[in-house]
N, C-alpha and C positions, 0 to 999 in steps of 0.2 A: 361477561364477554369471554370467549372462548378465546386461545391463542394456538395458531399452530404451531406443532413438534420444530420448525422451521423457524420462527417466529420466539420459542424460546429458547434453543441452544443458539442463533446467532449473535446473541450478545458474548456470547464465550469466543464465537469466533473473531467479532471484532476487538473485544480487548487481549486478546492473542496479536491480532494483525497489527494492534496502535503498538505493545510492546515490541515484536519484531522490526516494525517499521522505525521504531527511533531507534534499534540498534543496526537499521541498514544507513540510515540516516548518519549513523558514527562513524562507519565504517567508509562512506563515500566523505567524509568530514575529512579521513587519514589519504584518501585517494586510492583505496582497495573498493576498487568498483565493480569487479567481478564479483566478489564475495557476497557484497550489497547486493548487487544484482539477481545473484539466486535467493536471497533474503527476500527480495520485490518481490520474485516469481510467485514465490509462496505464498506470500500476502494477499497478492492480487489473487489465486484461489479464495482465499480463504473472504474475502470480499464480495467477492460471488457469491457467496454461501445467502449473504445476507437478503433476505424477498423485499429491495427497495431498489426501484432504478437510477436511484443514483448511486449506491454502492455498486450495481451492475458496469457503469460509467465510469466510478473510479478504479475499477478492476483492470477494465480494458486500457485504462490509462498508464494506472501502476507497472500491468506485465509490457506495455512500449517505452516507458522509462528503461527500465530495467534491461529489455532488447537494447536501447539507445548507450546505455551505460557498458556494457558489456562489449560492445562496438566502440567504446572509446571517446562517442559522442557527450559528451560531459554536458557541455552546457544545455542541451538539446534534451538530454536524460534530466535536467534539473526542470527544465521547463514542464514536461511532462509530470512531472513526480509533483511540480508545486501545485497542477490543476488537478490531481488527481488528489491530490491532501485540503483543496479546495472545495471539493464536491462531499467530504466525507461528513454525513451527516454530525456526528461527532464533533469536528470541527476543533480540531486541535493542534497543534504549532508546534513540531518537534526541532530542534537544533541539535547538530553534530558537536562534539566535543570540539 
């Protein structure tokens, strides 16, 4: 079985996106939610990258947390941010310090 070019650097881009994402995760832990927030931004590219529609899902999720978060919208940005760590095929549970 043949894998696309696409198909094999996205695993580089998702264990990129999981480490980033539990250090935006710390960061919205301390209440520096801007910071977080362009940490999200990035993430959610990099989510995208991945050729599965549910990473495409949690992409769009991850960059409306992050909008939400950076608006001040906190709880709203949590909601977002937990269905979007919901959908990631990975499926992994990060906590803030």
């Amino acid at each position: 079985m043949s894998r696309t070019i696409e198909e094999t650097v996205s695993i580089f881009y998702c264990n990129s996106a999981m480490s980033l994402c539990q250090l935006a995760m710390n960061l919205y832990s301390q209440g520096k939610y801007k910071e977080g927030a362009t940490i999200c931004k990035f993430v959610s590219s990099l989510c995208a990258k991945k050729p599965l529609k549910a990473c495409v899902s949690e992409s769009k999720l991850c960059y409306s947390a992050a909008v939400l978060y950076e608006n001040g919208k906190v709880k709203e940005g949590a909601e977002y941010c937990n269905k979007a760590r919901a959908l990631c095929p990975r499926n992994f549970r990060v906590v803030g310090d």
